[in-house]
Residue, then its C-alpha position, 0 to 999 in steps of 0.5 A: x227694613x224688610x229689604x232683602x229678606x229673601x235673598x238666595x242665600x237666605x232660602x239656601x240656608x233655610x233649605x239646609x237647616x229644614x234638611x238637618x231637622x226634618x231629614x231627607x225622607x221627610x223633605x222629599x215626602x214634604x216636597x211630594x205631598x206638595x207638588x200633589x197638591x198642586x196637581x190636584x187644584x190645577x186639575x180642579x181649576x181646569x175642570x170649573x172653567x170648562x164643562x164637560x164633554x159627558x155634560x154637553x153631549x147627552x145620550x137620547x134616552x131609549x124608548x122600551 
């Protein structure tokens, strides 16, 4: 029970059926919003492991 459940058909015909409700518009929106956010962690992920460059180089201060 459960076997199969996300077979290529499956995801195939739950694509159609999302593209007959909510339309293309809103499906490439969807898509977009998606593929941003996506972008986005990366990017965070990226800048948490790293320090950077501006942290670990610190201007001297002037003396006036």
């Amino acid at each position: 029970m459960g076997e199969g459940l996300f077979q290529p058909l499956h995801i195939l015909l739950l694509i159609g059926i999302a593209l007959l409700v909510f339309g293309t518009s809103k499906f490439s929106a969807l898509g977009k919003g998606l593929g941003e956010g996506i972008r986005n962690f990366k990017t965070s992920m990226k800048e948490g492991e790293a320090p950077k460059k501006e942290d670990e180089v610190k201007p001297e201060e002037k003396e006036s």
